[in-house]
C-alpha positions in Angstrom: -5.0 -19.5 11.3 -1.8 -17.4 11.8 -2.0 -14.6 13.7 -2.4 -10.9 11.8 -1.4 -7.5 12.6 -3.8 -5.1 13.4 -3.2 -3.3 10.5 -3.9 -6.6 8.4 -7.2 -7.1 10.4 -7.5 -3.4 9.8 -7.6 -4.1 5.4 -9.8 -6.8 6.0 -12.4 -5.2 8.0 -12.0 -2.1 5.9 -12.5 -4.3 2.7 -15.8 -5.8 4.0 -16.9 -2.7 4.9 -16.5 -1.3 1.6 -17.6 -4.3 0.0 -20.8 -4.3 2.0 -20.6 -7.5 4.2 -21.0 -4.6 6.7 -23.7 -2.2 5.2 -24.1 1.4 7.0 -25.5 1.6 10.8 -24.9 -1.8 11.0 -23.3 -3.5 14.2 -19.3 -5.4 13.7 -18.5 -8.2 15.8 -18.0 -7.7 18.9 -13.8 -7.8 20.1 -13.9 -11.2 21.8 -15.8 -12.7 18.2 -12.8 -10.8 16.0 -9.7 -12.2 18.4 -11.1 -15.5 17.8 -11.4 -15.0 14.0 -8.2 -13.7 13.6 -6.7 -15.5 16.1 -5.0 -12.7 18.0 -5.3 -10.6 21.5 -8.8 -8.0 22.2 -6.2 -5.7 22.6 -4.8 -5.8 18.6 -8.4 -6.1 17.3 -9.1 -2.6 19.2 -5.9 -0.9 17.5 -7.6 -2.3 13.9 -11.1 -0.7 15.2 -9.6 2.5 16.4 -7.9 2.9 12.9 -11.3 2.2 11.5 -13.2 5.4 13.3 -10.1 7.4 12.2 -10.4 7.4 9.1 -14.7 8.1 9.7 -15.3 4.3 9.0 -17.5 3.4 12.0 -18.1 4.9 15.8 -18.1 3.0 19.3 -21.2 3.3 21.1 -21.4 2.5 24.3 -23.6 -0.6 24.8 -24.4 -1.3 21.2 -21.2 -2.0 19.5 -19.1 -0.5 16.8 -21.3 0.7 14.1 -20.8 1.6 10.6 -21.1 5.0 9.3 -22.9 5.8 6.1 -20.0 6.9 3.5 -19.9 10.3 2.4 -19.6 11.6 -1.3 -16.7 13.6 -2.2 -15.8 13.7 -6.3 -12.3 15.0 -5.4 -9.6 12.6 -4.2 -9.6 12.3 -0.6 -6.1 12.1 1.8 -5.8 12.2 5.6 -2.9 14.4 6.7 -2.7 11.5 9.6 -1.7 8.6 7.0 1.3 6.4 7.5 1.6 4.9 4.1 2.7 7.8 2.3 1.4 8.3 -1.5 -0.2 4.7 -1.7 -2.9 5.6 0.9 -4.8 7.7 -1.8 -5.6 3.9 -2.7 -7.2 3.3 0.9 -10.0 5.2 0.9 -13.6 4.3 -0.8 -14.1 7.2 -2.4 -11.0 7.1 -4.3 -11.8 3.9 -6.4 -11.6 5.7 -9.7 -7.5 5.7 -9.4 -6.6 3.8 -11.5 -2.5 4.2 -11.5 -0.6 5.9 -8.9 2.8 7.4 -10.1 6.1 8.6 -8.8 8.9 10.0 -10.7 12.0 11.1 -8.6 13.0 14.8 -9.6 15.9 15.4 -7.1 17.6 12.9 -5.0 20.6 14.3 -2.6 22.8 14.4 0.0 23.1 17.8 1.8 24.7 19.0 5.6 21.8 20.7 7.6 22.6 24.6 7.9 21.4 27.1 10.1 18.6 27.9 7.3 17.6 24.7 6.9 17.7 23.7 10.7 14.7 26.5 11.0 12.7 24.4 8.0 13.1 21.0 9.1 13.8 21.4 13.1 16.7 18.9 12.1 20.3 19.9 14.0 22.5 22.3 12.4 25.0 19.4 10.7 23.2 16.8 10.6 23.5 14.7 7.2 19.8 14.7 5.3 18.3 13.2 2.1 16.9 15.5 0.2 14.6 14.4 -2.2 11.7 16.0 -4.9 8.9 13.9 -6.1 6.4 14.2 -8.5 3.2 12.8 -7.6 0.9 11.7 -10.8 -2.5 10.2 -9.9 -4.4 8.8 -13.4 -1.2 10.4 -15.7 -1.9 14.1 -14.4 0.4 15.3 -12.1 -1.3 16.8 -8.9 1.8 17.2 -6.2 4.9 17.8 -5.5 7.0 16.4 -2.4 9.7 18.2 -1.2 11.3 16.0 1.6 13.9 15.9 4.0 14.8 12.4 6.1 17.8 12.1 8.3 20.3 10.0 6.8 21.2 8.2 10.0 17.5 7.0 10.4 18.3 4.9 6.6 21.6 5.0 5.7 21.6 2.4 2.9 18.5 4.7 1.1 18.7 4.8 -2.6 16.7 6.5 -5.2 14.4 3.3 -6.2 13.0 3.9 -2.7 12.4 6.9 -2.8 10.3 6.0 -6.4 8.6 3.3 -4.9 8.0 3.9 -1.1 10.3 5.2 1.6 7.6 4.2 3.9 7.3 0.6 3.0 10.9 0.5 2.8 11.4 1.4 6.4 8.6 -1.5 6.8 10.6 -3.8 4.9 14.2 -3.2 6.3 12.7 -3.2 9.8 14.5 0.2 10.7 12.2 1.1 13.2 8.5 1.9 13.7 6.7 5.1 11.8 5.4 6.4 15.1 4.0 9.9 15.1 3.6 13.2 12.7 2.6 16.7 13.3 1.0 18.4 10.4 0.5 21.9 9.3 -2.0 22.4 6.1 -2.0 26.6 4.6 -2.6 27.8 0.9 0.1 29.6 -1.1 0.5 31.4 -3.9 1.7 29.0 -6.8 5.0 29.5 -8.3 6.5 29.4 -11.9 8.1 26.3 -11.2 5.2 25.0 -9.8 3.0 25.6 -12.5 5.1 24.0 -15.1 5.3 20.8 -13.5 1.5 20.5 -12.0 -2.0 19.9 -13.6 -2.9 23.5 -12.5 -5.2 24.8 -15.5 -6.6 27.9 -14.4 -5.6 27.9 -10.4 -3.3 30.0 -9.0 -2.7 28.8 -5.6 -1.4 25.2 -4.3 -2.2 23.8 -0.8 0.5 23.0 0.9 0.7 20.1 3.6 4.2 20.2 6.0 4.4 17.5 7.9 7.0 15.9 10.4 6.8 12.8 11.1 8.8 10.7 14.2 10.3 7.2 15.0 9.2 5.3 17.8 12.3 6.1 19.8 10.7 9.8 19.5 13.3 11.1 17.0 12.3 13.1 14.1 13.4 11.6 10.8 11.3 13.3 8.2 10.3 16.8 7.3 8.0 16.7 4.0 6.4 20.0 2.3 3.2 18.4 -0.3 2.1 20.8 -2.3 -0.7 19.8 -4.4 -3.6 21.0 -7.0 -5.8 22.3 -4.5 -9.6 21.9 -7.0 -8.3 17.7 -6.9 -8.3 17.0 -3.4 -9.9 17.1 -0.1 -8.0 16.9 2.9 -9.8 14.7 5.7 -10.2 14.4 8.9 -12.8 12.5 11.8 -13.7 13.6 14.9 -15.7 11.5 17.6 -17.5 13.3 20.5 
């Protein structure tokens, strides 16, 4: 069998969990069992199972195993401010199986030279070259974000608009420009403006959340600065902790 990254194994495992090969509270593999499945080292099949109790999946305990945690129920769609595959990773998680089409349609794609204003927004260097780049994100037909984003142009200078429809993230995958390492978040609540509620699937709210994030390379460099604001009633914002 060829060898798999851990985030391969990672789908896999995930799939069978949410496919119930692995029913709740019930024991995985152990690590030396998984490297021989997947043909890879104990040390890759712990990165997949670390991603796994990330995302609330399952928990190591000490002795026992890795176990799998009974799902919870949630009727709004779920995100994790910690995810690496940008808009697509709506699709990862269980309880958003009622997406049925995920869609992106570019509103602004530019150029710009970082000012001093823009320098305190982004934490890019005053002259540096940036993309700038609105999207609309449309989950089922309804439009229920908006991305404004900034990514230094000397991190992917060959970027072009159909990435930035598609996925810049898989893009940088693709092109092998370097490793998605890293992102700091910061999650408030604002007040929604007139442009704003024009372009999202608001109805009665008047206030969007708003996810910042900025997200590093693996040479520690900070490429992208992305402000989500998104119909707040719609979605749940996740995280897991394990004590």
């Amino acid at each position: 069998m060829p060898k798999n990254l851990y985030s391969d194994i990672y789908h896999i495992l995930k799939g069978e969990i949410d496919s119930n090969v692995y029913p709740p509270k019930t024991i995985l593999p152990g690590e030396e069992e998984l490297s021989e499945r997947f043909s890879v080292t104990r040390n890759t099949i712990r990165r997949a199972l670390k991603k796994l109790q990330g995302e609330g999946l399952v928990y190591t305990v000490k002795g026992r195993g890795v176990v799998v945690l009974e799902p919870i129920t949630d009727n709004r769609l779920v995100f994790s401010a910690a995810n690496h595959l940008g808009f697509q990773d709506l699709m990862t998680f269980p309880q958003n199986k009622f997406i049925k089409k995920l869609t992106t349609k570019v509103l602004v794609f530019k150029e710009i030279e970082v000012d001093n204003l823009l320098s305190e927004h982004t934490s890019f260097n005053v002259g540096d070259i940036a993309y700038y780049i609105e999207r609309l994100r449309m989950v089922n037909g309804k439009a229920m974000a908006i991305d404004s984003s900034y990514f230094r142009k000397e991190s992917m200078p060959e970027l072009k608009e159909i990435n930035a429809q598609e996925s810049i993230y898989q893009y940088v995958r693709d092109e092998k420009l370097f490793k998605i390492a890293a992102a700091r978040s910061v999650a408030t609540v604002e007040t929604v403006s007139e442009e704003e509620s024009k372009l999202l699937d608001l109805k009665e709210a008047n206030c969007v959340g708003v996810l910042k994030k900025y997200v590093y390379t693996d040479f520690g460099s900070l490429f992208e600065c992305t402000e989500t604001k998104y119909v707040p009633n719609h979605f749940s914002l996740v995280g897991f902790e394990s004590y």
